[in-house]
Backbone as CSV, one residue per row, in Angstrom:
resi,resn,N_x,N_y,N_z,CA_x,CA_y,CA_z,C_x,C_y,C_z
1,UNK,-11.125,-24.156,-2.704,-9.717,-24.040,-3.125,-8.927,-25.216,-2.573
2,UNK,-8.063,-25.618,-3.580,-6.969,-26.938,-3.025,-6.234,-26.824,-2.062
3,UNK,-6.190,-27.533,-0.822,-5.260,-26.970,0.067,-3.656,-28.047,-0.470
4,UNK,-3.118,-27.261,-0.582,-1.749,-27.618,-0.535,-0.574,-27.931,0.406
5,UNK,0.173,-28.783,0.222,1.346,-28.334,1.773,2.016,-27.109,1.735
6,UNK,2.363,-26.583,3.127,2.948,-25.170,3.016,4.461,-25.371,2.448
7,UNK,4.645,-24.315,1.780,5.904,-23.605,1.478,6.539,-24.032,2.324
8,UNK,7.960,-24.242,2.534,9.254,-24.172,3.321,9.171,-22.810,4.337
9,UNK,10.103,-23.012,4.743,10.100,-21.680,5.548,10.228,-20.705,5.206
10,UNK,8.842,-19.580,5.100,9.352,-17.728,4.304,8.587,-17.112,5.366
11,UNK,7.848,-17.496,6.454,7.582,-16.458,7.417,8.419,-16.108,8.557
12,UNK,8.890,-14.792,8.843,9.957,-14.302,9.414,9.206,-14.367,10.629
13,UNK,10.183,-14.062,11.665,9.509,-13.593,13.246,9.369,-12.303,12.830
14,UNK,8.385,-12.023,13.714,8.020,-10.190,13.399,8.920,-9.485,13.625
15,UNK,9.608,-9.432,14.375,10.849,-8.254,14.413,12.299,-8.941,13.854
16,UNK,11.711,-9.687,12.655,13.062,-10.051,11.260,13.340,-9.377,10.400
17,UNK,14.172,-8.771,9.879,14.325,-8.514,8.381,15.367,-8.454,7.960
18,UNK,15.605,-8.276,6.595,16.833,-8.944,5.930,17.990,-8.295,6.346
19,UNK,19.377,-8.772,5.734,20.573,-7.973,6.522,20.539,-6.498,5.677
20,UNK,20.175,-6.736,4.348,20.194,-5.686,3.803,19.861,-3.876,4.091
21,UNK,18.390,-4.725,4.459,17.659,-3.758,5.333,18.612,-2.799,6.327
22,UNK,20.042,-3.354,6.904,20.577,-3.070,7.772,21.711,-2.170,8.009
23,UNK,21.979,-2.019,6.120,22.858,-1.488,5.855,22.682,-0.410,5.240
24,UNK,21.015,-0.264,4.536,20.371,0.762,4.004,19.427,1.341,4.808
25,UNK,19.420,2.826,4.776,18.802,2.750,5.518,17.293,3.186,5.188
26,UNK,16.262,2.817,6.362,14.792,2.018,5.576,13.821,3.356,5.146
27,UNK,13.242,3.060,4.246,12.251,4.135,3.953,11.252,4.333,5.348
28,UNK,10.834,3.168,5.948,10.143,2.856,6.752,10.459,2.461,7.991
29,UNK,9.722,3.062,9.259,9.923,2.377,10.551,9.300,2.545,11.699
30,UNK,9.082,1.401,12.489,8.353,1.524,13.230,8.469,0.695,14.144
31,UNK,8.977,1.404,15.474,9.524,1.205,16.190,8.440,0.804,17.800
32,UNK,8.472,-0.630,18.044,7.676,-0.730,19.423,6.268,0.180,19.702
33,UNK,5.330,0.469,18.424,4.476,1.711,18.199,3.484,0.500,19.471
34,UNK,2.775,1.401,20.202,1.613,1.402,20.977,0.688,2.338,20.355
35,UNK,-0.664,1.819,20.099,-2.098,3.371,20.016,-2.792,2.991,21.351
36,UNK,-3.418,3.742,22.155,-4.863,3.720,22.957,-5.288,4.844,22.611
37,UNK,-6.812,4.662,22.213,-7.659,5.597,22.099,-9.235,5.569,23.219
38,UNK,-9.851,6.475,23.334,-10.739,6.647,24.204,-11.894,7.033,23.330
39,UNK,-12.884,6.475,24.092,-14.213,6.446,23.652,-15.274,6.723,24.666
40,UNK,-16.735,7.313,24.449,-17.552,6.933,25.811,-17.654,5.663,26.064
41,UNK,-17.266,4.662,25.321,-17.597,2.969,25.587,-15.826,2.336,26.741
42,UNK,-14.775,3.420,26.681,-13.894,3.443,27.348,-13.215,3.236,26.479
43,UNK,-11.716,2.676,27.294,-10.074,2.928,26.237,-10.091,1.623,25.452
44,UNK,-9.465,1.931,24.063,-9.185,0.538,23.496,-7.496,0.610,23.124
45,UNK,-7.405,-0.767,23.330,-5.802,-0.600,23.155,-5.235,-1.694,21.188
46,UNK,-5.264,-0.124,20.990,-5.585,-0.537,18.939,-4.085,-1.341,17.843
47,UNK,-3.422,-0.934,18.944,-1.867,-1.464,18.159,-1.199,-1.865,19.355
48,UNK,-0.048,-2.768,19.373,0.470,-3.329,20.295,1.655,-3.933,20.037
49,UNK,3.275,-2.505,20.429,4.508,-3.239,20.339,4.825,-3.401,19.172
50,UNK,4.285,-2.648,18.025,4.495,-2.873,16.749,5.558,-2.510,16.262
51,UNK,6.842,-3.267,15.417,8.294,-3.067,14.785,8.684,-3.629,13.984
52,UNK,8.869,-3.026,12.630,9.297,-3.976,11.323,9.843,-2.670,10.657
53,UNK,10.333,-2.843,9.561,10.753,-1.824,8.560,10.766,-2.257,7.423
54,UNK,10.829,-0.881,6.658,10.426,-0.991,5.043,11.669,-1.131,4.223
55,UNK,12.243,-1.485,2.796,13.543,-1.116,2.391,12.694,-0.261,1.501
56,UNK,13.732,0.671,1.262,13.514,2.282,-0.102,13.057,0.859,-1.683
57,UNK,12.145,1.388,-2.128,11.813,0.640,-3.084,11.069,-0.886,-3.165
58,UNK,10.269,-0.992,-1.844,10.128,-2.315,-1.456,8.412,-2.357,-1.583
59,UNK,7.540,-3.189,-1.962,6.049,-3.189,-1.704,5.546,-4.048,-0.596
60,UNK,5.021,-3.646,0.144,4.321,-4.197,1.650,2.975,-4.237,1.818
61,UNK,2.790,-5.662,1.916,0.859,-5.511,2.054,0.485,-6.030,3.683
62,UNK,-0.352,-5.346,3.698,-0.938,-5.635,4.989,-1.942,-6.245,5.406
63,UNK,-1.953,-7.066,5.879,-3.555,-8.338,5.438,-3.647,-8.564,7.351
64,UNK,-4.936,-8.904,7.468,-5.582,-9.667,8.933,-7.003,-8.871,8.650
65,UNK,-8.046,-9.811,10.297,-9.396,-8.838,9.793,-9.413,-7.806,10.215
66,UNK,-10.613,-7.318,10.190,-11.441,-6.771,10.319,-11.187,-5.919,11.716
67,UNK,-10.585,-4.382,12.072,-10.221,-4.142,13.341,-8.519,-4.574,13.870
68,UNK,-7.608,-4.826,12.935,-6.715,-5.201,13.860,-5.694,-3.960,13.065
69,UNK,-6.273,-2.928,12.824,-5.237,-1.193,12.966,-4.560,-1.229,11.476
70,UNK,-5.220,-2.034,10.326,-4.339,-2.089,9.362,-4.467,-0.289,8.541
71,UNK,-5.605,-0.113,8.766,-5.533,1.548,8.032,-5.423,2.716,8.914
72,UNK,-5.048,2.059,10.540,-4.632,3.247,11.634,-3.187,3.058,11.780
73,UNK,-2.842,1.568,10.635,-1.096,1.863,10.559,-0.707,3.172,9.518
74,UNK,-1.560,3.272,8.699,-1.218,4.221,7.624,-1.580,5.660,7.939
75,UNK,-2.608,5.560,9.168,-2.960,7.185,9.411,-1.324,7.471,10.294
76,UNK,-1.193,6.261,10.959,0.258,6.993,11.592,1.149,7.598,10.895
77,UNK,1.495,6.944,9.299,2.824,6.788,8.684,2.004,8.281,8.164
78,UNK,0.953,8.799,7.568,0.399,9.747,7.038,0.235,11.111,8.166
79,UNK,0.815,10.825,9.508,1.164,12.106,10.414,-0.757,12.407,10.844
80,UNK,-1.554,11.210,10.275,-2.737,12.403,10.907,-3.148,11.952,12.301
81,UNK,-2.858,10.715,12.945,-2.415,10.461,14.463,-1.006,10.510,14.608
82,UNK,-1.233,10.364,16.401,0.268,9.865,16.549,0.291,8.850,17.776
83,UNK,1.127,7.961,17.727,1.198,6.717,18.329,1.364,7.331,20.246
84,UNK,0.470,6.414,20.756,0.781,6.254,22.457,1.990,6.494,23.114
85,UNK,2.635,5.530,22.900,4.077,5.443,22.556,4.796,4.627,21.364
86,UNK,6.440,4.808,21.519,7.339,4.201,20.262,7.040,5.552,19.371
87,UNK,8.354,5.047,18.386,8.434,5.658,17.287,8.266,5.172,15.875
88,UNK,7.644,6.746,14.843,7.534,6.222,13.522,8.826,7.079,12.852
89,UNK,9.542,6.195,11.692,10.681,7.490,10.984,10.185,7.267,9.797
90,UNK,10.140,7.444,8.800,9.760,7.957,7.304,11.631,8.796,6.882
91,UNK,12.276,7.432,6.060,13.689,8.262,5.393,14.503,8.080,6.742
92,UNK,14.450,7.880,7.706,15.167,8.469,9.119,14.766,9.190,9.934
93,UNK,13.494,9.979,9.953,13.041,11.193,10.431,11.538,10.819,10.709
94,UNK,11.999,11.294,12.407,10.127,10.955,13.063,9.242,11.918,12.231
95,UNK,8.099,11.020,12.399,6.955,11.602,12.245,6.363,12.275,13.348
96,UNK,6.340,13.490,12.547,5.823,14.572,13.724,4.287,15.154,13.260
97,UNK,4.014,14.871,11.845,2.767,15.332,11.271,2.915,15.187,10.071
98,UNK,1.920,15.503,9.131,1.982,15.203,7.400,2.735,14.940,6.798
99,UNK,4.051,13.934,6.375,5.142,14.509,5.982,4.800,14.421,4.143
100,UNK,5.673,15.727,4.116,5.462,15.640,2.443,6.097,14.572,1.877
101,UNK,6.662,13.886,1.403,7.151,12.872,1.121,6.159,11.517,1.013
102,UNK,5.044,12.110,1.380,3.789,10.518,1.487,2.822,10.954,0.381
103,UNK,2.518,9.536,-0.118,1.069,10.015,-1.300,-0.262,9.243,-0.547
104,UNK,-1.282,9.256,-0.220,-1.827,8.775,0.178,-2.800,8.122,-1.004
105,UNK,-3.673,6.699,-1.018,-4.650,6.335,-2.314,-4.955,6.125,-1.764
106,UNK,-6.649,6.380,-1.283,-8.013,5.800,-0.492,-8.510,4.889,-1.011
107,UNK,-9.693,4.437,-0.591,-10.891,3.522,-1.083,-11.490,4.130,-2.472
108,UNK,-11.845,5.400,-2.299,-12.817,5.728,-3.111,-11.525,6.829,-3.763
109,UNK,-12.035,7.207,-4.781,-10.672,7.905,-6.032,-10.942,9.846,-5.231
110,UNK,-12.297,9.736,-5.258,-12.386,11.169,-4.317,-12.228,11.988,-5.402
111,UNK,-12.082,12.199,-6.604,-11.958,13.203,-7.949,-13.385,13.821,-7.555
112,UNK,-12.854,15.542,-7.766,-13.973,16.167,-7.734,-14.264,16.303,-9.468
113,UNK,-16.067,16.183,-8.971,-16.744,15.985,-10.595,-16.517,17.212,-11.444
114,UNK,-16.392,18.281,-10.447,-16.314,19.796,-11.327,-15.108,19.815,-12.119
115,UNK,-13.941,19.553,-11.704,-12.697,19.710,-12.422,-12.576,18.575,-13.387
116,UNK,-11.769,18.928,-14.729,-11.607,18.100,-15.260,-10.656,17.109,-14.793
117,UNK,-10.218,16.057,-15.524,-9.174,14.485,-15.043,-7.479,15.653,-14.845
118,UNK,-7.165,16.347,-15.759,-6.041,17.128,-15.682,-6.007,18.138,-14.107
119,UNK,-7.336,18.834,-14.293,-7.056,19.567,-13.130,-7.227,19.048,-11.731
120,UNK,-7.782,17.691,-11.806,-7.964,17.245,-10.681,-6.606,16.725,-10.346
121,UNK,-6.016,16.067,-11.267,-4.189,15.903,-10.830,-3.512,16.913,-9.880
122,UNK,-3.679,17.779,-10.549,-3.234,19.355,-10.345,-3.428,19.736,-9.147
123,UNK,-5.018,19.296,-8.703,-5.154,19.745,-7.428,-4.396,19.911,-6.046
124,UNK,-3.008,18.681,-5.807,-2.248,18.869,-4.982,-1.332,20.061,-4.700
125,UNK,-0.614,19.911,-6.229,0.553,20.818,-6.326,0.050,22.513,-5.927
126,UNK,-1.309,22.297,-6.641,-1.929,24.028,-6.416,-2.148,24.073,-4.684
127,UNK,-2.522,23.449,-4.001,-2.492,23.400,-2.289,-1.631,23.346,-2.025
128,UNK,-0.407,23.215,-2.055,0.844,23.065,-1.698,1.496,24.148,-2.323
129,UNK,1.304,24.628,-2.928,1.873,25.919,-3.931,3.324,25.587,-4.247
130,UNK,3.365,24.647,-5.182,4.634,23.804,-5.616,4.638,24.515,-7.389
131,UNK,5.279,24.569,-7.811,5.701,25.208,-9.273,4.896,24.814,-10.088
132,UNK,3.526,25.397,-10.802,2.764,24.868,-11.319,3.075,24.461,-12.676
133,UNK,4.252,25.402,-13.196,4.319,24.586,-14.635,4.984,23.545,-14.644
134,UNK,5.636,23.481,-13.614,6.474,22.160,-13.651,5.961,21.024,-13.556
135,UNK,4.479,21.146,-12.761,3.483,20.603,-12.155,2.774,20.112,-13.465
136,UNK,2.121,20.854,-14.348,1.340,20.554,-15.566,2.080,19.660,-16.608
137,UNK,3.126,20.067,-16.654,3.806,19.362,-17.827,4.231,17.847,-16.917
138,UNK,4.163,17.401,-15.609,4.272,16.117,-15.015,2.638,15.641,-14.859
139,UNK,2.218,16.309,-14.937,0.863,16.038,-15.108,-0.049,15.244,-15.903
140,UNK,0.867,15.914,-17.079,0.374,15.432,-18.724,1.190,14.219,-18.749
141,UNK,2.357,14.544,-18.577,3.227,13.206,-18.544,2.679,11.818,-17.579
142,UNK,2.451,12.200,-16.555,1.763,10.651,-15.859,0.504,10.329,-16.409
143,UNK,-0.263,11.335,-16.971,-1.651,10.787,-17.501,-1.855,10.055,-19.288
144,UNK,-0.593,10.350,-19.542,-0.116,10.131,-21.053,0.176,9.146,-20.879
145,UNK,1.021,8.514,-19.812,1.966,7.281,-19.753,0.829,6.216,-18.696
146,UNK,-0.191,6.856,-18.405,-1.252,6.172,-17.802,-2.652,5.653,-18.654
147,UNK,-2.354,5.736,-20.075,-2.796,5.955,-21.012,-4.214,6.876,-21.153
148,UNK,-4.408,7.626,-20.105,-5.544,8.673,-20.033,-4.926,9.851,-20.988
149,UNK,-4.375,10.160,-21.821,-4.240,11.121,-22.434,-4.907,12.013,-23.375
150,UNK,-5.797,11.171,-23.755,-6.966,11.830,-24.572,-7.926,12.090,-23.739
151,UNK,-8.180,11.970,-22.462,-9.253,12.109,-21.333,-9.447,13.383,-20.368
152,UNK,-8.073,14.399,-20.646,-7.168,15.213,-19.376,-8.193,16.051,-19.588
153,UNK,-9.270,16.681,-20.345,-10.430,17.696,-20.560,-11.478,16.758,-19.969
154,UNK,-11.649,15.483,-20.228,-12.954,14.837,-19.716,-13.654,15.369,-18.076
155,UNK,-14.580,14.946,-17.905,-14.715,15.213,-15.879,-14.808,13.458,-15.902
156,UNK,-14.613,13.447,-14.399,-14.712,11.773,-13.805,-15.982,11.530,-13.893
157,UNK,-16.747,11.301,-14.271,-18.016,10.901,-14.451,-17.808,9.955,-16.040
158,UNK,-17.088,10.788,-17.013,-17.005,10.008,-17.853,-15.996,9.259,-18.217
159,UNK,-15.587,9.109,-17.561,-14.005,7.790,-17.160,-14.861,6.588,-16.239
160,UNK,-14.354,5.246,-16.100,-14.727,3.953,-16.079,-14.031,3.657,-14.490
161,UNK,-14.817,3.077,-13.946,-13.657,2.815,-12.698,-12.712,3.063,-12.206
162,UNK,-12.261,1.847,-13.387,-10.699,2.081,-13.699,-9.865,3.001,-13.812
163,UNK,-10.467,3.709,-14.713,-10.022,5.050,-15.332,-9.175,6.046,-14.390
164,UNK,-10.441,5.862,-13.629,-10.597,7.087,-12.438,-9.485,6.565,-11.260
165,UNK,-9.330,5.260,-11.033,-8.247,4.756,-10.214,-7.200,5.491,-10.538
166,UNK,-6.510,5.051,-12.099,-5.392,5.294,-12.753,-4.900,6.821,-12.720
167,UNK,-6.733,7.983,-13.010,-6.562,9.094,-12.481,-6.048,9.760,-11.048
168,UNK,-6.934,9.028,-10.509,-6.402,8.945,-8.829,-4.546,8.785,-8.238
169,UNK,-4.101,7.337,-8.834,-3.195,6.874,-8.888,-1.532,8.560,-9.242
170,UNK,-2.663,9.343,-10.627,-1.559,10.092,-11.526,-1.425,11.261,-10.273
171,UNK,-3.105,11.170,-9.739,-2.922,12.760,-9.058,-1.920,12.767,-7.578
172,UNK,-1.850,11.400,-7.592,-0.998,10.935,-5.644,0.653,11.410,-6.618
173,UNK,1.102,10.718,-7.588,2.273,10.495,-8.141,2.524,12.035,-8.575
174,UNK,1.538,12.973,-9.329,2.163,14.026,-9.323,2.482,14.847,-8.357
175,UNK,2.291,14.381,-6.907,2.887,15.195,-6.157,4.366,14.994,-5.371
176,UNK,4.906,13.733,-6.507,6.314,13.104,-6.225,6.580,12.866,-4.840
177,UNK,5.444,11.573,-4.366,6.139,10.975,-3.057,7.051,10.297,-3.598
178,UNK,7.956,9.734,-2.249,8.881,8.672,-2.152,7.724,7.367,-1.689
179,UNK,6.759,7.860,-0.446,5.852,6.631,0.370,4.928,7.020,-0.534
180,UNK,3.782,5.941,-1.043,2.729,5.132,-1.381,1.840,4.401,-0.418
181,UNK,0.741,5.283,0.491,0.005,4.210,1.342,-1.285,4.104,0.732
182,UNK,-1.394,2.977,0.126,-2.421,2.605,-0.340,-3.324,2.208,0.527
183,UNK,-4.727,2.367,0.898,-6.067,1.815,1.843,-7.084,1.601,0.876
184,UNK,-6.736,0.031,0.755,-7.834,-0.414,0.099,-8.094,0.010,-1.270
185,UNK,-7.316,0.831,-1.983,-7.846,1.434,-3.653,-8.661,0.693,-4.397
186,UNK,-8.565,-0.863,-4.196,-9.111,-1.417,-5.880,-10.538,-2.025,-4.945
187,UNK,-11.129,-1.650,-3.805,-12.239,-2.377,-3.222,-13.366,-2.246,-4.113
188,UNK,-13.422,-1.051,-4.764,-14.671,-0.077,-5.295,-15.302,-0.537,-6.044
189,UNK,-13.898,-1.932,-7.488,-14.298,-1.890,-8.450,-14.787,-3.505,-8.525
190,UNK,-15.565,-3.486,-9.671,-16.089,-5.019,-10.235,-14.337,-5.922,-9.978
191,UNK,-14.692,-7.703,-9.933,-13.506,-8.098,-9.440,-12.284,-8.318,-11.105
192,UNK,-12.804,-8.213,-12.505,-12.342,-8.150,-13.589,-11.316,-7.066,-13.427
193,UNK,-12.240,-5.746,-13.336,-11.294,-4.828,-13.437,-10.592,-4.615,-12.680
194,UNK,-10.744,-4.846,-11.117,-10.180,-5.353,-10.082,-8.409,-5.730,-10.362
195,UNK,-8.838,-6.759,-10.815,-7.213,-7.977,-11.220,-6.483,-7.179,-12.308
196,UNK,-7.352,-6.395,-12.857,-6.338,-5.541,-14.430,-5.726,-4.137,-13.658
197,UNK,-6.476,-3.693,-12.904,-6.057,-2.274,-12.158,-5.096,-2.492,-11.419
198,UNK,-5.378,-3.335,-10.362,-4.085,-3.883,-9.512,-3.021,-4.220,-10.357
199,UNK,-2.673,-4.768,-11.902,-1.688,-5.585,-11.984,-0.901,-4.395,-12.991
200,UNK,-2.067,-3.392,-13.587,-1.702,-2.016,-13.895,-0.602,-0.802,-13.015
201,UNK,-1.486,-0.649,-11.925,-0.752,0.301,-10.905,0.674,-0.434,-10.165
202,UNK,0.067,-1.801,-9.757,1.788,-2.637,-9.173,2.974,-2.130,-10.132
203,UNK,2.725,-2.789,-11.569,3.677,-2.252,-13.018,4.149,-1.085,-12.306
204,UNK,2.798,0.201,-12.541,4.151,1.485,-12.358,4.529,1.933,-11.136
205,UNK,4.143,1.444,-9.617,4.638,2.021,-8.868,6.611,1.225,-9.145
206,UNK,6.542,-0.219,-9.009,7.677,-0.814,-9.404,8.225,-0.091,-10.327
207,UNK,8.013,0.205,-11.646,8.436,0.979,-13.177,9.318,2.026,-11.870
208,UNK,8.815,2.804,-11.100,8.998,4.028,-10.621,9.667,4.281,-9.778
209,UNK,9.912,2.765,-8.833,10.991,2.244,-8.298,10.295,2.964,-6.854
210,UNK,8.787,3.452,-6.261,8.407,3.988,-5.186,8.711,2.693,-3.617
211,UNK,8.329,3.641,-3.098,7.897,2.585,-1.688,6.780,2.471,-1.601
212,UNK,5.960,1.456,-1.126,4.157,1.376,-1.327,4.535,0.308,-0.360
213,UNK,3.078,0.821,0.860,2.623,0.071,1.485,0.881,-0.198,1.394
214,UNK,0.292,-1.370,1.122,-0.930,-1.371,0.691,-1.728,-2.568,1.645
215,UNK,-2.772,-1.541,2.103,-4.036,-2.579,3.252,-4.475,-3.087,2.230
216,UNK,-5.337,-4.426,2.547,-6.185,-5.428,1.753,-6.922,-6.392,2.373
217,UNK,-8.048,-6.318,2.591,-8.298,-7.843,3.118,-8.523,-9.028,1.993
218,UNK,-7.903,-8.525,0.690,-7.754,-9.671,-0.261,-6.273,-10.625,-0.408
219,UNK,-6.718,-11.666,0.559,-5.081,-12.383,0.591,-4.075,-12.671,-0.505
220,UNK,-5.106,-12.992,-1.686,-4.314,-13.230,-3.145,-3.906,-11.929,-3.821
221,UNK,-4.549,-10.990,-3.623,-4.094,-9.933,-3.728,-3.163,-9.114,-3.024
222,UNK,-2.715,-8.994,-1.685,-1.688,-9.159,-1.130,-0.446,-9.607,-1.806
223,UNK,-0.328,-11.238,-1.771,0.650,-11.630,-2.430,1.137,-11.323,-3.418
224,UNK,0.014,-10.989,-4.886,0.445,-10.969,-6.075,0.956,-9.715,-6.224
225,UNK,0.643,-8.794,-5.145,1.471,-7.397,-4.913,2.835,-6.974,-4.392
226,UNK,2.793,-7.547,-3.918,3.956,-7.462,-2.737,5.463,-7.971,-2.857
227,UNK,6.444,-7.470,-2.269,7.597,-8.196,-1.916,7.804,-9.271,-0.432
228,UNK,6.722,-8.385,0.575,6.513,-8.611,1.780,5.358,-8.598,2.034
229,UNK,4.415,-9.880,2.819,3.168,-9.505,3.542,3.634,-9.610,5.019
230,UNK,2.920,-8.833,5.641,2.726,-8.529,6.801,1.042,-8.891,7.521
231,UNK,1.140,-10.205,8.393,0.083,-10.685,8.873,-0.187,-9.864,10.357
232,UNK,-1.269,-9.242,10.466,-1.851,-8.841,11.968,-2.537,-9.515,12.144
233,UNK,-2.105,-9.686,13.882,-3.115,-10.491,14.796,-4.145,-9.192,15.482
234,UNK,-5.258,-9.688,15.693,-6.186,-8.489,16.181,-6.545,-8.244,17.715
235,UNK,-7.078,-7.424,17.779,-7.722,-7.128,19.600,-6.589,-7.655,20.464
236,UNK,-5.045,-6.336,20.759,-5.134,-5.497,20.394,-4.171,-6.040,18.744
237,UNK,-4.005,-4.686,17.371,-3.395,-5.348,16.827,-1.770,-5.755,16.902
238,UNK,-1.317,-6.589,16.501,0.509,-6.820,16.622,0.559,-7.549,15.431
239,UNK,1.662,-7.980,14.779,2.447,-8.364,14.550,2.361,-9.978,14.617
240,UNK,1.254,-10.847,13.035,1.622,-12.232,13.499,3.095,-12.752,12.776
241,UNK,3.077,-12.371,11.515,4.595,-12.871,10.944,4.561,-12.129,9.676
242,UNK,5.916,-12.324,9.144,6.277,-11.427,7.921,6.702,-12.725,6.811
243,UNK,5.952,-12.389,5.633,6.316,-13.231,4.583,6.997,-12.881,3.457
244,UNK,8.453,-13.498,3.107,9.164,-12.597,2.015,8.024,-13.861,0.954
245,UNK,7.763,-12.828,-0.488,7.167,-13.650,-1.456,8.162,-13.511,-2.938
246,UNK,8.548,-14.357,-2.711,9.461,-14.600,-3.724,8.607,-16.137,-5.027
247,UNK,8.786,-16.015,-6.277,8.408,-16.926,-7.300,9.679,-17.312,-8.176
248,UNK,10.274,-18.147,-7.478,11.871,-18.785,-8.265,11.036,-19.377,-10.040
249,UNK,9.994,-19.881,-9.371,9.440,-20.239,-11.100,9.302,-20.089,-11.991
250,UNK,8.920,-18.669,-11.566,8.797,-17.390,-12.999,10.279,-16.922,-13.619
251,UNK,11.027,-17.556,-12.524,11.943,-16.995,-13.785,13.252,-15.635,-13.001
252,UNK,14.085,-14.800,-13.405,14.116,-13.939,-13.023,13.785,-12.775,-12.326
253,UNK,12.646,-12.599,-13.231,12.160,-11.154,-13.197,11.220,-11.589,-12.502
254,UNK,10.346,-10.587,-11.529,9.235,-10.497,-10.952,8.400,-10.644,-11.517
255,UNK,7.164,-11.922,-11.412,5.898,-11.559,-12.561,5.078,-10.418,-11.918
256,UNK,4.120,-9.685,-12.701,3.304,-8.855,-12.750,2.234,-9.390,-11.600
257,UNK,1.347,-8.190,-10.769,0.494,-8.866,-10.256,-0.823,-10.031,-10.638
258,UNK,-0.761,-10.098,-12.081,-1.835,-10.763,-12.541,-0.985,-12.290,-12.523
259,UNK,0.593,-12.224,-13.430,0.866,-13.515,-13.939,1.018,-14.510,-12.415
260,UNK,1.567,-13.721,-11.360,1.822,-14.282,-10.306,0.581,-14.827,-9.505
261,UNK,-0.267,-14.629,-9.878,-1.630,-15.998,-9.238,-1.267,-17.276,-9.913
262,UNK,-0.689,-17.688,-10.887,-0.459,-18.254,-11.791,0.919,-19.152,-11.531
263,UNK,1.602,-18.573,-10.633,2.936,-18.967,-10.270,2.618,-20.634,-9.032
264,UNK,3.539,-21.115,-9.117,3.234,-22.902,-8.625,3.676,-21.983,-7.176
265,UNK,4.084,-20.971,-6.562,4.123,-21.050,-5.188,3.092,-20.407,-4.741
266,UNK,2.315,-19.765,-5.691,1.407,-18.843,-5.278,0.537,-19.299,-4.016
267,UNK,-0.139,-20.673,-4.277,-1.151,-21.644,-3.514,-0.456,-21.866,-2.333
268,UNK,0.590,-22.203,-2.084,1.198,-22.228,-0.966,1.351,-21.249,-0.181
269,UNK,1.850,-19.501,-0.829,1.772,-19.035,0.338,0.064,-18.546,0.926
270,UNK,-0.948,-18.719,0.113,-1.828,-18.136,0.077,-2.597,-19.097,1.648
271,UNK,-2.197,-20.730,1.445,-2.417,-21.629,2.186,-1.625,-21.315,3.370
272,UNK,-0.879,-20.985,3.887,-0.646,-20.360,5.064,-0.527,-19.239,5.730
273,UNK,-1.065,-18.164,5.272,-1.492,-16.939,5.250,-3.121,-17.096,5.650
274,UNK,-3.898,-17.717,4.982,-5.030,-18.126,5.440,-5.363,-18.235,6.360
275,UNK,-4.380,-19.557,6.818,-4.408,-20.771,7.844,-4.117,-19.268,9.307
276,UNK,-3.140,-18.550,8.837,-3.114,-17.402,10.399,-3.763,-17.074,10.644
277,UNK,-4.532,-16.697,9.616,-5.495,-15.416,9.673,-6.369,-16.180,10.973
278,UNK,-7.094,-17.751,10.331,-7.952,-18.596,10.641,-7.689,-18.651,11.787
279,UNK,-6.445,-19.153,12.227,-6.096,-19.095,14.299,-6.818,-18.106,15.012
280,UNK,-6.778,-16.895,14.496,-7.455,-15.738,15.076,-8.405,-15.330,15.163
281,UNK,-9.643,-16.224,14.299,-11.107,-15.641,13.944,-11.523,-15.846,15.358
């Protein structure tokens, strides 16, 4: 790949963010978070001093290697740990455990084969014992507008990767979060469908106006997602810098995650995003 000169200045100090941020208040936060966890191999100290925030409607990717807490940031925000010390708020309000308000998207889509694509949507609202008709008829509606609509009888076996993402994707959304923590979703698939799924799901979480925060160790993918990347340094992890990604080129409007590889700043930020990562190997 061409190395390019870097971009002007778009990486923030880690504890930057816009004024805006300041006046709204953040979907997201996280406040001076510490983890140590214990092992028979002894304590490791997994996060370190960590503080940034989200705005309501904003996409955040999270990029560094291998070990530096990027999917033990999301078990925090998802209530199933809880931090050493510091605080997490979700809306304004600590996290004390699960909060409803979060959708979680894994690696793997996790659709059980027995149920069909419809009832596997379904599956939340029925655990939660949330209004099921209200539930079905949003059901049909995200899988219609996900263009799975002729599929809602199929089982996941006979849906395509993809498919099953998009399924995945309908069954997090019908349970109407505000947060989106994505870990890793599009790892699973070939890298074609890869670039079409990602530039698919970006469309509607944006369309939907959610909050999404999404791990990746794909840097271009990061970017072409995001409003904000967020670089971790590892062992323990912190906080290397925050990148607003903005494409004045394209125009107005935000390009899509696909058109924006395509964008003349793209190479640039990708070239110093790299280059951090690289300090740290």
């Amino acid at each position: 790949m061409q190395v390019q000169p870097p971009l002007p200045a778009t990486a923030l100090p880690a504890t930057a963010f816009p004024a805006a941020a300041r006046t709204v208040p953040p979907a997201v936060e996280f406040r001076d978070v510490h983890l140590h966890y214990f092992t028979d191999k002894g304590e490791t100290h997994a996060l370190s001093g960590i503080s940034f925030t989200v705005r309501k409607g904003e996409f955040i990717s999270l990029v560094g290697q291998s070990g530096c807490g990027k999917s033990t940031m999301l078990s925090l925000l998802a209530g199933l740990i809880r931090p050493t010390s510091g605080e997490i708020l979700i809306n304004g309000r600590p996290v004390s455990g699960p909060p409803p308000e979060v959708g979680f998207m894994l690696q793997q889509d996790s659709l059980f084969e027995w149920r069909t694509i419809l009832d596997n949507v379904l599956l939340g609202p029925e655990v939660r014992g949330m209004d099921m008709m209200a539930a079905h008829h949003r059901a049909e509606r995200l899988l219609k507008s996900y263009g799975l609509g002729q599929f809602m009888g199929h089982r996941p076996t006979e849906l395509s990767g993809g498919m099953r993402q998009r399924a995945a994707l309908a069954r997090t959304m019908c349970m109407q979060p505000d947060l989106l923590l994505l870990d890793e979703p599009f790892s699973a698939l070939d890298f074609q469908t890869r670039l079409s799924i990602a530039d698919e799901i970006g469309a509607i979480i944006r369309s939907e106006g959610k909050t999404a925060i999404l791990v990746t160790h794909d840097i271009p993918e990061a970017i072409a997602m995001a409003d904000r990347v967020i670089v971790l340094a590892p062992r323990p992890g912190r906080l290397r810098s925050i990148h607003e990604i903005r494409f004045p080129s394209a125009g107005d409007t935000r390009p899509g995650a696909f058109a924006a590889r395509e964008a003349a700043e793209f190479q640039g930020y990708f070239n110093r995003i790299w280059g951090e990562m690289e300090d740290h190997a």
